[in-house]
LOVEX-63397 format. One record per atom (N, C-alpha, C): residue number from 1; x, y, z; atom name; residue in one letter; chain. Coordinates in pm, whole numbers, plus 32768, in hexadecimal, padded with zeros to 4 digits. Layout:
<nodes>
   nr    px    py    pz  atom  rest  kette
  NUM     X     Y     Z    CA     A      A
...
</nodes>
This chain:
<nodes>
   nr    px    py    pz  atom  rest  kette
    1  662D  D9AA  CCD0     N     X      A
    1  6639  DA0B  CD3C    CA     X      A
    1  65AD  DA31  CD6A     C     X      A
    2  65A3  DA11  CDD1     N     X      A
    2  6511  DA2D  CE08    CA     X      A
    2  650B  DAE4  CE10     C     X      A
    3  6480  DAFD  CE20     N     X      A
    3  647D  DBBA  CE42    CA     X      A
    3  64AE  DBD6  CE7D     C     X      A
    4  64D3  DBA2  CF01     N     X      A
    4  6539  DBFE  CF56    CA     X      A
    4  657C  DC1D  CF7C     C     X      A
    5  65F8  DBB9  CF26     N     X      A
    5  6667  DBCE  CF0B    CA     X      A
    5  6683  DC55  CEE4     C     X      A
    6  671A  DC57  CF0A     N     X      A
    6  6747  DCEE  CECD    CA     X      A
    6  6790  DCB3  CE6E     C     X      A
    7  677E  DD37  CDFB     N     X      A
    7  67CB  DD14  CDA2    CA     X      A
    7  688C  DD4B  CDBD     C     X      A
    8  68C2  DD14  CD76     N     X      A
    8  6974  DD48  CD91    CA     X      A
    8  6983  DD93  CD12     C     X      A
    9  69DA  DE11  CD41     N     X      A
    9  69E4  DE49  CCB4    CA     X      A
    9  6A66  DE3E  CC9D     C     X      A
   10  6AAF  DDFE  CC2A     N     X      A
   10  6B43  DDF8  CC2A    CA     X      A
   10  6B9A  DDDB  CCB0     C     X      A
   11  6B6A  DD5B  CCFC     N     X      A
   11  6B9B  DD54  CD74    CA     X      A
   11  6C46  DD1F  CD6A     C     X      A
   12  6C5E  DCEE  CD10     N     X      A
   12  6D01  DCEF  CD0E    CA     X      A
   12  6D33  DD6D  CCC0     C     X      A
   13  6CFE  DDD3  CCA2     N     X      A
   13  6D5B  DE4B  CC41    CA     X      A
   13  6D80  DE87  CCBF     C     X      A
   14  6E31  DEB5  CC9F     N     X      A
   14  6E64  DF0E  CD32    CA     X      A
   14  6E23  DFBC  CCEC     C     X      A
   15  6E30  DFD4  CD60     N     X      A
   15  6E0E  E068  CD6D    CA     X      A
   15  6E75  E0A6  CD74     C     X      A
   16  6E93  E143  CD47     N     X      A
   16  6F10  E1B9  CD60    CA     X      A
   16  6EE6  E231  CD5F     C     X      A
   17  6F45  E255  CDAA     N     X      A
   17  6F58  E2BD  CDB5    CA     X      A
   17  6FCC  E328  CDA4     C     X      A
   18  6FFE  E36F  CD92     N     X      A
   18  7086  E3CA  CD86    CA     X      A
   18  70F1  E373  CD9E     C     X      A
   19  70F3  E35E  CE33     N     X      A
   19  716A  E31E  CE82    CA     X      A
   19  713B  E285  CE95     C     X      A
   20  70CD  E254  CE85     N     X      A
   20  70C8  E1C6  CEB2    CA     X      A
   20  7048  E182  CE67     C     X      A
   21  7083  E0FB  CE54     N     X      A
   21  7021  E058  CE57    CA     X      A
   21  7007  E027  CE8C     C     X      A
   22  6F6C  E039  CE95     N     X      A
   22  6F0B  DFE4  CE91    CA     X      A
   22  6EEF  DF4F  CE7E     C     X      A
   23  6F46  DEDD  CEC0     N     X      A
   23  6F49  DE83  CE8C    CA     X      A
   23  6ECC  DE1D  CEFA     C     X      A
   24  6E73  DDE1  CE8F     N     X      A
   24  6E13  DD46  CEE9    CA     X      A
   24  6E5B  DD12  CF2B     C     X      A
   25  6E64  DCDC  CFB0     N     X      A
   25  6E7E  DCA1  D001    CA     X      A
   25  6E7E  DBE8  CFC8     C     X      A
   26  6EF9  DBA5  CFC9     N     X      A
   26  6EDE  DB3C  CF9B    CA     X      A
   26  6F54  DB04  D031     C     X      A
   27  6F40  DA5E  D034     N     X      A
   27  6FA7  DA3A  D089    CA     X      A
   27  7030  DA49  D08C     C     X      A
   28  7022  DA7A  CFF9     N     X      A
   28  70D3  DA64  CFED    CA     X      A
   28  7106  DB00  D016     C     X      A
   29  70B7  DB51  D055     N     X      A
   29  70E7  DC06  D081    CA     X      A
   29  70FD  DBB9  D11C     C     X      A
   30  70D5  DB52  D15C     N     X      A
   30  70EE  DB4A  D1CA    CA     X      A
   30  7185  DB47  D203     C     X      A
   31  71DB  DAED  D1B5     N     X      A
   31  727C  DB07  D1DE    CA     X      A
   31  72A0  DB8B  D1E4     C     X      A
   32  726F  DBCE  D192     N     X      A
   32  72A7  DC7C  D15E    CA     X      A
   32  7252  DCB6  D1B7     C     X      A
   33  71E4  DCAA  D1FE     N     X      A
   33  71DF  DD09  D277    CA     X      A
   33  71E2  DCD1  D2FB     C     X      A
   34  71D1  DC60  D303     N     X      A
   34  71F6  DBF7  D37B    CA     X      A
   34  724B  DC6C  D406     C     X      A
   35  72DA  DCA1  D3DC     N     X      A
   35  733B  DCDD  D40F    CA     X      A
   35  72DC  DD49  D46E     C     X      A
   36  72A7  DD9D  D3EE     N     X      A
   36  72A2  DE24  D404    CA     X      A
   36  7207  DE05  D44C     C     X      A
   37  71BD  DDBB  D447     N     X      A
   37  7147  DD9C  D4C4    CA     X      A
   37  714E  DD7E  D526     C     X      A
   38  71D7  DD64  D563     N     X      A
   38  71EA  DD11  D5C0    CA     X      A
   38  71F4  DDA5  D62A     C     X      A
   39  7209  DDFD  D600     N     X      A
   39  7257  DEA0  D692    CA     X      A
   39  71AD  DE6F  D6BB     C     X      A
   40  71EA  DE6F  D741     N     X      A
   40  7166  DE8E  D7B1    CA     X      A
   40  7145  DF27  D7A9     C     X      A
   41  7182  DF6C  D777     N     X      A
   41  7160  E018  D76B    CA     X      A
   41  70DE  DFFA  D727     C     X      A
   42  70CE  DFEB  D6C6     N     X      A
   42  7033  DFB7  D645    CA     X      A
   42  6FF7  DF95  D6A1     C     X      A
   43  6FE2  DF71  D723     N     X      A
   43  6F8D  DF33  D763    CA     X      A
   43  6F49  DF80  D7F6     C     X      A
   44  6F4E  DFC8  D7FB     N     X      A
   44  6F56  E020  D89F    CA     X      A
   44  6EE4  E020  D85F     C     X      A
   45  6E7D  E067  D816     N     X      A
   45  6DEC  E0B3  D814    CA     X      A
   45  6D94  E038  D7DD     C     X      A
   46  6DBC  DFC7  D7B7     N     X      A
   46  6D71  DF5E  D78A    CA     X      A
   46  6D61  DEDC  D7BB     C     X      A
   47  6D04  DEA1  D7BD     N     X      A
   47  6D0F  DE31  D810    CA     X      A
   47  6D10  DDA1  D7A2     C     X      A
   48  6D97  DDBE  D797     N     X      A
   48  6DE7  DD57  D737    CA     X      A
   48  6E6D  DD54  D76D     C     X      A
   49  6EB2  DCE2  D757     N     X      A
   49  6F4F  DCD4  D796    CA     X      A
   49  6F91  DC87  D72F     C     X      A
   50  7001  DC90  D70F     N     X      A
   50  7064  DC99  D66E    CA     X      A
   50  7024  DBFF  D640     C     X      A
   51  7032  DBEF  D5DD     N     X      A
   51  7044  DB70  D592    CA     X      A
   51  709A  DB0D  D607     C     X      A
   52  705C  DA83  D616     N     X      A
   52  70DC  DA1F  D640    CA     X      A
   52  709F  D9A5  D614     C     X      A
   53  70C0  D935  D5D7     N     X      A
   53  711E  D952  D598    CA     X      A
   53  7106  D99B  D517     C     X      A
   54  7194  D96A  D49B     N     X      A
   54  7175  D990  D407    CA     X      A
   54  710A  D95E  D3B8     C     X      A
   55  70F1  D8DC  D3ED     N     X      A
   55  709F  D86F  D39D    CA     X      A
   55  700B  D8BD  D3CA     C     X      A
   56  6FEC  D8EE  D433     N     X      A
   56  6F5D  D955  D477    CA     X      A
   56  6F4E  D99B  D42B     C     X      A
   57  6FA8  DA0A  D3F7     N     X      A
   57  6F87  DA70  D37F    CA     X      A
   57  6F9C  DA44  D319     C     X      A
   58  6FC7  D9C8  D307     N     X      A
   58  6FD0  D9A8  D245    CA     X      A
   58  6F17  D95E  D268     C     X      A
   59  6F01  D934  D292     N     X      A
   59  6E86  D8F8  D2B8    CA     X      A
   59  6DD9  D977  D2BB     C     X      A
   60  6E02  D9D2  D2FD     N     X      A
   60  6DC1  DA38  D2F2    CA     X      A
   60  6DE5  DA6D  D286     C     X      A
   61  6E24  DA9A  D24F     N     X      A
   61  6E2F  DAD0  D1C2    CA     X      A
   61  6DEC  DA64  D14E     C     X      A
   62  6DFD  DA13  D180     N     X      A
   62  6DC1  D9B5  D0F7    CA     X      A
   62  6D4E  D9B2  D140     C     X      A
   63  6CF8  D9AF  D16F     N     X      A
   63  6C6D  D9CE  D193    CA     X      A
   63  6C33  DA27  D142     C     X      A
   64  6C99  DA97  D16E     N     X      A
   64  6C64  DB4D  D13E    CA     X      A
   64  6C7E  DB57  D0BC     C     X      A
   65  6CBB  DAFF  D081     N     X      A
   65  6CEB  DB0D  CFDD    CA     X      A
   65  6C35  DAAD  CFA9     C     X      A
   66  6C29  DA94  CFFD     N     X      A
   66  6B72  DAA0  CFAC    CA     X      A
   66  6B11  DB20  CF6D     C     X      A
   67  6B4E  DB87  CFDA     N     X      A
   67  6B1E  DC00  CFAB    CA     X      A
   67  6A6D  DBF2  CFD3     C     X      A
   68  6A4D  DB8D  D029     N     X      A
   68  69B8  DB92  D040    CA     X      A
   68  69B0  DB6A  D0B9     C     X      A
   69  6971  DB7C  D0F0     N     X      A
   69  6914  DB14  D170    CA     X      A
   69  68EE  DA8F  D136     C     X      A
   70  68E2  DA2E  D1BB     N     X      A
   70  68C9  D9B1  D16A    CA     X      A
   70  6829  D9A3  D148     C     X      A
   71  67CD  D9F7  D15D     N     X      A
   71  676B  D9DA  D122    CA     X      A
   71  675D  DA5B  D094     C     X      A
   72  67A0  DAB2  D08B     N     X      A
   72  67AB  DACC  D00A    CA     X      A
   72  6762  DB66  D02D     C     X      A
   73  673D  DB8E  D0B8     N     X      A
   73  66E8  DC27  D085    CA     X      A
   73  6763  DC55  D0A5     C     X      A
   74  67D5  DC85  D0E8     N     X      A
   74  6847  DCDD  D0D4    CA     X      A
   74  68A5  DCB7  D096     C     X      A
   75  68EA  DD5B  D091     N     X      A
   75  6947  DD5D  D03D    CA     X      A
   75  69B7  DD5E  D092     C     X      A
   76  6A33  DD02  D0A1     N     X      A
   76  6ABC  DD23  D0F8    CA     X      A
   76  6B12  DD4A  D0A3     C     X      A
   77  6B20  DDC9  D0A9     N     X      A
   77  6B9A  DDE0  D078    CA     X      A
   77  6C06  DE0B  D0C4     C     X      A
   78  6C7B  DDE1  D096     N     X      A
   78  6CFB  DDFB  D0CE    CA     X      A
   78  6D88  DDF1  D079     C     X      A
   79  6DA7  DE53  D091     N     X      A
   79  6E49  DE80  D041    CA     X      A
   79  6EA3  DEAC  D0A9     C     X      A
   80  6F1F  DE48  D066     N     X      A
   80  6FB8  DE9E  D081    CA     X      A
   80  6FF5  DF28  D034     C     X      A
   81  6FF3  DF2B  D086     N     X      A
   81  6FFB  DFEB  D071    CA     X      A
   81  70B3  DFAC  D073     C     X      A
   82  70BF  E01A  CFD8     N     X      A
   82  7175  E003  CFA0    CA     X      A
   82  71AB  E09F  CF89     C     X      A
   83  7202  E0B7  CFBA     N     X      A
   83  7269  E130  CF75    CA     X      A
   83  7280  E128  CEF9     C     X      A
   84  7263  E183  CEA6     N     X      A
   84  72AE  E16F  CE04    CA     X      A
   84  7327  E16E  CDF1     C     X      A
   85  7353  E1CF  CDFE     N     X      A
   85  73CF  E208  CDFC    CA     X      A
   85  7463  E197  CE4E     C     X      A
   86  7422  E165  CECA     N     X      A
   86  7495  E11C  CEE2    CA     X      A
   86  745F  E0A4  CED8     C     X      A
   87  73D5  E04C  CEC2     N     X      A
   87  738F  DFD8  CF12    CA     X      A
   87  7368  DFAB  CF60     C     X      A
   88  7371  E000  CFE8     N     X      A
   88  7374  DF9E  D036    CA     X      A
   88  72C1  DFBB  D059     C     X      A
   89  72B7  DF65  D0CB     N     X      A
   89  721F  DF41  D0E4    CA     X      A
   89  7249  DF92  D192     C     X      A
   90  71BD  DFEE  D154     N     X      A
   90  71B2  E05E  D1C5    CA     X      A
   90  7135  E05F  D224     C     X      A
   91  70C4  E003  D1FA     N     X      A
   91  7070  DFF4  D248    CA     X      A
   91  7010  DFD0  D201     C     X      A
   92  6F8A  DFA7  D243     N     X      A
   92  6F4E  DF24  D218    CA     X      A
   92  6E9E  DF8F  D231     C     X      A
   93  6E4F  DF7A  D1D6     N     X      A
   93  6DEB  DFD7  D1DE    CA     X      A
   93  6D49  DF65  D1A5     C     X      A
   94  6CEE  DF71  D1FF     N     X      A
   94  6C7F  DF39  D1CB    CA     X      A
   94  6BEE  DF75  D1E1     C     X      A
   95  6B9F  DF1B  D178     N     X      A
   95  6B1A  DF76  D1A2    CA     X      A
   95  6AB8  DEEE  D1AB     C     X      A
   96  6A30  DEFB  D1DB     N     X      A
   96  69DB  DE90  D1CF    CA     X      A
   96  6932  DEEA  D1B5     C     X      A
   97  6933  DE9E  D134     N     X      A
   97  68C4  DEFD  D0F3    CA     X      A
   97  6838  DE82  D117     C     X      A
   98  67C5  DEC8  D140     N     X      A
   98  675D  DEAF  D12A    CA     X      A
   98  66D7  DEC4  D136     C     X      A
   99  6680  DEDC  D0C6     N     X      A
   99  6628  DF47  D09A    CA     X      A
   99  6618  DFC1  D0B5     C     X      A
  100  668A  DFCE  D043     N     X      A
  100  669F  E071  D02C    CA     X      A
  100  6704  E0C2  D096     C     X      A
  101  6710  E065  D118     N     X      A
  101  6767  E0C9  D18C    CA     X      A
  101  67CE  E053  D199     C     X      A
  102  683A  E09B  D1A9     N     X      A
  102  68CA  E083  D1C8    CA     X      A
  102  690C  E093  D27D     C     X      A
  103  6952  E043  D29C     N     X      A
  103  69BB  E04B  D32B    CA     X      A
  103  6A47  E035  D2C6     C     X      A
  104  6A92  E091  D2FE     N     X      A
  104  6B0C  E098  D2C9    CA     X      A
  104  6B71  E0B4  D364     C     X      A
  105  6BE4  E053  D333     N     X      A
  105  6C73  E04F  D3AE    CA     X      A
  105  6CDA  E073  D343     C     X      A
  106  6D72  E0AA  D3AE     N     X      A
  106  6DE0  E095  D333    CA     X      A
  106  6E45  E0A0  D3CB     C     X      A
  107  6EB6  E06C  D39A     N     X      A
  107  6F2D  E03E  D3DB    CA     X      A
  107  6F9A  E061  D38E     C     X      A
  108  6FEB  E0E7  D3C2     N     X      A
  108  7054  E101  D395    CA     X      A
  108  70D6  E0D9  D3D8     C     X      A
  109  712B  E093  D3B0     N     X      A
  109  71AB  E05E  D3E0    CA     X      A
  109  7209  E0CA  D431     C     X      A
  110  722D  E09C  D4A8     N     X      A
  110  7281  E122  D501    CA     X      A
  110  72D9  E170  D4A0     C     X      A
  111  7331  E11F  D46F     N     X      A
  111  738B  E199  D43A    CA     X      A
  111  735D  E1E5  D3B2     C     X      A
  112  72B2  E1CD  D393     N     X      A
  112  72A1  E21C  D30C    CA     X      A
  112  7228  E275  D33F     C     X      A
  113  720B  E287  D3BB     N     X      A
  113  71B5  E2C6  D42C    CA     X      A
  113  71F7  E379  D3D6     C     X      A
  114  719A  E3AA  D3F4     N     X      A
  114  7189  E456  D3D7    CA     X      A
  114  71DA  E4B3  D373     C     X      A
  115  719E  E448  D31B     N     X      A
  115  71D3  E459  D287    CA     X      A
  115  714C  E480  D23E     C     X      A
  116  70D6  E449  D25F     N     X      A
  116  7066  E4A1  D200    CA     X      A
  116  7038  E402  D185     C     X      A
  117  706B  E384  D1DE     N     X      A
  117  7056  E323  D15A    CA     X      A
  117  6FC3  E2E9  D1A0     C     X      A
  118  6FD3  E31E  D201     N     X      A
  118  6EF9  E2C6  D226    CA     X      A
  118  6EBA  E334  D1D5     C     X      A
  119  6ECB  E391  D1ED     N     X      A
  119  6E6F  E3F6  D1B3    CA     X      A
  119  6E4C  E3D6  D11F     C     X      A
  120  6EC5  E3CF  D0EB     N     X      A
  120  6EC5  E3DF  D061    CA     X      A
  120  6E74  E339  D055     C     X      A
  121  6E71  E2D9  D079     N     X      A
  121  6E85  E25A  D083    CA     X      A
  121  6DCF  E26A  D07B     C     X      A
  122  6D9D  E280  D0EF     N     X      A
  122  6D3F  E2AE  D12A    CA     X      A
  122  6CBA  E2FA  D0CF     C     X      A
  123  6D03  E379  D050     N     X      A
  123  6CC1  E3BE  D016    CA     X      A
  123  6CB3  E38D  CF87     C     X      A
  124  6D15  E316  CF72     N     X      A
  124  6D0F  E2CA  CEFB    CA     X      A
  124  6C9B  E241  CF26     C     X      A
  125  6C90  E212  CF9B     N     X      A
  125  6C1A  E1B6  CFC0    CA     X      A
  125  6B84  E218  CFC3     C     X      A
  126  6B6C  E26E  CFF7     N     X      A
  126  6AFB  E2A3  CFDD    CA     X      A
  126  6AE8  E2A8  CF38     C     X      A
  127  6B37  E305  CEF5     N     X      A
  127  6B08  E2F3  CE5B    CA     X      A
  127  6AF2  E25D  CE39     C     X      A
  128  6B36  E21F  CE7B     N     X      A
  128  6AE1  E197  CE1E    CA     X      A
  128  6A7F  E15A  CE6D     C     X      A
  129  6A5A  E170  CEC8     N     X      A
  129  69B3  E12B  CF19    CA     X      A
  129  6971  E1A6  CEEC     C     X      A
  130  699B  E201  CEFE     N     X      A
  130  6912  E2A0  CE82    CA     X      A
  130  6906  E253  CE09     C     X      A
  131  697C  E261  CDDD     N     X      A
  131  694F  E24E  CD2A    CA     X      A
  131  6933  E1C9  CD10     C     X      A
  132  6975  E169  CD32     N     X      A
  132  6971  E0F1  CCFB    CA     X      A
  132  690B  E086  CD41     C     X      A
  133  68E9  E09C  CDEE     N     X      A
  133  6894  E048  CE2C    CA     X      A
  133  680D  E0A7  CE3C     C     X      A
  134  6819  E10E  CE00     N     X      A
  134  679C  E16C  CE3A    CA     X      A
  134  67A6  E14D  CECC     C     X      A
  135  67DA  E19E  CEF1     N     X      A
  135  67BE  E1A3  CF98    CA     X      A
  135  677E  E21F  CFAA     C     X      A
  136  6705  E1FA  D027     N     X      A
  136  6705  E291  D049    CA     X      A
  136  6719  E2D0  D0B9     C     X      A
  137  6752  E251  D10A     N     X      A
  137  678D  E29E  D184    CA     X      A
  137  6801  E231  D1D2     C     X      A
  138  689A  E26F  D1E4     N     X      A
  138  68F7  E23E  D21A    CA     X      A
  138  692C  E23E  D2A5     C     X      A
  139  6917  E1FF  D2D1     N     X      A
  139  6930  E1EF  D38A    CA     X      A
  139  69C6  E1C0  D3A6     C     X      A
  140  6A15  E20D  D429     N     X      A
  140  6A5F  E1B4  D442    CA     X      A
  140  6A4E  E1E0  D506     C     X      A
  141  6A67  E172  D567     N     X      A
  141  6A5B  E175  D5AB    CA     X      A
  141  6B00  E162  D5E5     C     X      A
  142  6B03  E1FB  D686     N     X      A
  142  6BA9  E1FC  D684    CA     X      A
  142  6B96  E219  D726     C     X      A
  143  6BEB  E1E1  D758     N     X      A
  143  6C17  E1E1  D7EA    CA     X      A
  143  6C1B  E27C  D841     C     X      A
  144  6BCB  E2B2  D889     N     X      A
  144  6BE6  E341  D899    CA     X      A
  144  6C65  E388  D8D9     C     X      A
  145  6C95  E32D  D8DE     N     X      A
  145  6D50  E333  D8E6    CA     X      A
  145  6DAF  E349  D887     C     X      A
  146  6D8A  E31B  D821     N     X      A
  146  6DB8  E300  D791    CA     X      A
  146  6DD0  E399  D766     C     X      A
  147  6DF2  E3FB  D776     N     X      A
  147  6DE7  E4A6  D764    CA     X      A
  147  6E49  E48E  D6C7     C     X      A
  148  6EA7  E431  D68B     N     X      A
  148  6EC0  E448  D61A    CA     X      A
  148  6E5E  E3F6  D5C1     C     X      A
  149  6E14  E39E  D5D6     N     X      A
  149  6DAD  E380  D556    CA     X      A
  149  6D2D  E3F0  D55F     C     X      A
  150  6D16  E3E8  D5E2     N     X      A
  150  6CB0  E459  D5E0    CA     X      A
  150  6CC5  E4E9  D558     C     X      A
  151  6D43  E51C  D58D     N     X      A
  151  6D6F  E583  D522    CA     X      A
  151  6D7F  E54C  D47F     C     X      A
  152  6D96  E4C0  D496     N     X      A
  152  6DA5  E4A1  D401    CA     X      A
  152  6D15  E486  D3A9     C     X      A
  153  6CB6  E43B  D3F4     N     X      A
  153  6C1E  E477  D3D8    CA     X      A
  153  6BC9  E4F7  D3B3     C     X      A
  154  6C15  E54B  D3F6     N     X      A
  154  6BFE  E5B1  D41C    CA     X      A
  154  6C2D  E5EF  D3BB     C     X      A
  155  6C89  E5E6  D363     N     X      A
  155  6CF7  E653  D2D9    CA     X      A
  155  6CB2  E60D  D268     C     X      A
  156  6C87  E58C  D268     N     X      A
  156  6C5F  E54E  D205    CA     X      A
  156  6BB0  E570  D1F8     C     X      A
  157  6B6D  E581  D257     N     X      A
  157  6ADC  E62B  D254    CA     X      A
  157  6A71  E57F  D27D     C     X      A
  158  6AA5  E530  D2F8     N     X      A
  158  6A3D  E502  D35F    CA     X      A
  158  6A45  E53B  D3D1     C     X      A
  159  6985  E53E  D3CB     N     X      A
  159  6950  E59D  D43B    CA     X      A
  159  693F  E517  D4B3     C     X      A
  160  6956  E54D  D547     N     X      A
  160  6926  E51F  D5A7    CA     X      A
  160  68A6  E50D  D5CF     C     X      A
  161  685A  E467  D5CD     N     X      A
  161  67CC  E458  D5CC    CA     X      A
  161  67B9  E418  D62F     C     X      A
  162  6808  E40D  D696     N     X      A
  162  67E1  E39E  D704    CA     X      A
  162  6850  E3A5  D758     C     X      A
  163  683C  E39E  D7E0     N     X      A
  163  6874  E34A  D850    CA     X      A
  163  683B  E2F1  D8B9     C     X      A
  164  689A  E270  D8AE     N     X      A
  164  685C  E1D6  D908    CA     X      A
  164  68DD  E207  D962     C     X      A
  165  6891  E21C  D9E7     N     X      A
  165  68F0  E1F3  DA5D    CA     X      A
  165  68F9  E167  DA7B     C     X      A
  166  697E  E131  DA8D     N     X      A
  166  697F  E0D2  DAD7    CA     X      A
  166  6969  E02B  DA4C     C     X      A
  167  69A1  E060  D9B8     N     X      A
  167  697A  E01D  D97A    CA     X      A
  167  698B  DF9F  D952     C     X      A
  168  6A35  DF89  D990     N     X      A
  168  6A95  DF2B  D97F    CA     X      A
  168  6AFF  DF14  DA0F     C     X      A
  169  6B01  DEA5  DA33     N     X      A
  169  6B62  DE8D  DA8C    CA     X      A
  169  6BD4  DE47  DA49     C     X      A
  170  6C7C  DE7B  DA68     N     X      A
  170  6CA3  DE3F  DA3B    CA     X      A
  170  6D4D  DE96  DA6E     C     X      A
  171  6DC6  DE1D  DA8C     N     X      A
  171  6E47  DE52  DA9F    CA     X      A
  171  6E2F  DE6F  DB2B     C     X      A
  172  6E08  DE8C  DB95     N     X      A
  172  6DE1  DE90  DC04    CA     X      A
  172  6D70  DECF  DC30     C     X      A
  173  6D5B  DF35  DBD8     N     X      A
  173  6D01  DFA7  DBE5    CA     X      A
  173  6C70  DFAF  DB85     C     X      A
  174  6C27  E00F  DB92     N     X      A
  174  6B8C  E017  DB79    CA     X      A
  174  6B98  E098  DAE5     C     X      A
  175  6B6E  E08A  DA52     N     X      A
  175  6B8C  E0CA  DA1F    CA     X      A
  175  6AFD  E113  D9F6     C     X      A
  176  6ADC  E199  DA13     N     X      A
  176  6A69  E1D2  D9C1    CA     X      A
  176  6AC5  E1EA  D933     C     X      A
  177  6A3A  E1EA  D8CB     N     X      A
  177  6A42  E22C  D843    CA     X      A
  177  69F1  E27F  D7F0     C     X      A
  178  6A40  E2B6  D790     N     X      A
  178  69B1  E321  D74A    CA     X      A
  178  69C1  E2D1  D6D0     C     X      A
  179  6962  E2D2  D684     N     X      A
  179  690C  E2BC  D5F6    CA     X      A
  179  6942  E355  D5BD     C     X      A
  180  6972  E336  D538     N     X      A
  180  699E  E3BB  D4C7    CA     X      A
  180  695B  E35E  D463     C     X      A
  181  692D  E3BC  D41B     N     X      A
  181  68C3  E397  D38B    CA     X      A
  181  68F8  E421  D316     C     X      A
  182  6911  E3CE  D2B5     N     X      A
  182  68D9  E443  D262    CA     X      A
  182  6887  E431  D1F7     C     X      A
  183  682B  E467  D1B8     N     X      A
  183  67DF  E446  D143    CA     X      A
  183  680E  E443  D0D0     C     X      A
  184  67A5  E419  D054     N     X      A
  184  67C8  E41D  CFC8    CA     X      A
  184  67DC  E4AD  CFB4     C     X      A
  185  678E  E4EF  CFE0     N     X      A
  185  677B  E598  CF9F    CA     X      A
  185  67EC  E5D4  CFF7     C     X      A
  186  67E1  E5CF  D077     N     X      A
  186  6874  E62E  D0C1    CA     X      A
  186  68DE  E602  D06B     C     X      A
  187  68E3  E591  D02F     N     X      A
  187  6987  E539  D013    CA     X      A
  187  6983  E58C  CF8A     C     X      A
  188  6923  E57B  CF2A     N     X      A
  188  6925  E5EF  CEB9    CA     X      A
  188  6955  E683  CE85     C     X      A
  189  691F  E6BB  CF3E     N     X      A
  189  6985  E737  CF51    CA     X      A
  189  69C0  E742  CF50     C     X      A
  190  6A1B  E6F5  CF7B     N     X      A
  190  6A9A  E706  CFAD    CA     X      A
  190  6B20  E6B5  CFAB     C     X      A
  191  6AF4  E643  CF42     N     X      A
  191  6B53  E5D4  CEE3    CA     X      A
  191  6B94  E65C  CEA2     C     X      A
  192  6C31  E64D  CE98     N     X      A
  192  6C6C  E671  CE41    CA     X      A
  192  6C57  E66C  CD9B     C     X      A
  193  6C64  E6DA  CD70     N     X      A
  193  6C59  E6D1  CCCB    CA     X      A
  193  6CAC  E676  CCA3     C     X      A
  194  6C91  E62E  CC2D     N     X      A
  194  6D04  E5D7  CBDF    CA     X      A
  194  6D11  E61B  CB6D     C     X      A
</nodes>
């Protein structure tokens, strides 16, 4: 491993939380969320359009089941986010670490929408780029339309550090966005006790 590689810390162990798993993204989660990627709803604030075909996301998933960039300095991570209690797969959450700062996305499935599972989803990925990747600062970049991730950034204690007008074209229209960050030390405050 050359220096500048990142290292992976336990890149296949799933993660939990109360209500949900944390599971690595491997090809074989692609049939099991194939369905639930496909609502064009998941898609209005992003300039991405569903999976087509199946063989595209079993293909991308086995990419991302590297857990690296192909030259080895990031980290890709990505999990299917699972319900405990019943199973099912509620949305799909990732981060891409490198030196020391994080971009994090998450995709919650329509019908498991404003239930509180990004959040939670969300506050279990920061503890592990804090604790486990040393991060010291987490970015996610969100559509200024987007008024429910905004708030979900926003409960989980990222501050607003930026707006790009005009950052993305895409779906017919011109999308500005803001930059939310939060640090190692804000995230310290204000991580829930275990």
């Amino acid at each position: 491993m050359s220096p500048e590689e990142i290292h992976l810390v336990a890149p296949e162990s799933r993660l939990e939380t109360s209500r949900l798993f944390l599971e690595p993204i491997l090809p074989a989660h692609a049939p099991m969320l194939y369905e639930s990627l496909r609502d064009e709803k998941l898609y209005q604030f992003i300039p991405q359009d569903p999976p087509a075909p199946l063989q595209a996301l079993t293909d991308r998933y086995d990419s991302l089941s590297a857990r690296r960039s192909p030259d080895g300095r990031e980290a890709w991570l990505n999990w299917a986010v699972r319900e405990r209690g019943s199973g099912d797969y509620v949305g799909t959450l990732e981060a891409t670490v490198h030196d020391r700062k994080a971009t994090v996305a998450y995709m919650v499935f329509v019908p498991y929408q404003r239930r509180g599972y990004a959040a939670e989803a969300c506050a279990r990925l920061l503890e592990h780029l804090v604790d486990d990747y040393r991060v010291g600062v987490v970015a996610a970049e969100i559509d200024t339309r987007n008024a429910a991730s905004i708030a979900l950034v926003e409960s989980v204690g990222f501050e607003r550090v930026g707006f790009q007008k005009d950052a993305d074209h895409f779906k017919g229209s011109t999308s500005d966005e803001y930059r939310y960050e939060i640090t190692e030390s804000d995230w310290a405050e204000r991580r829930p006790s275990s």
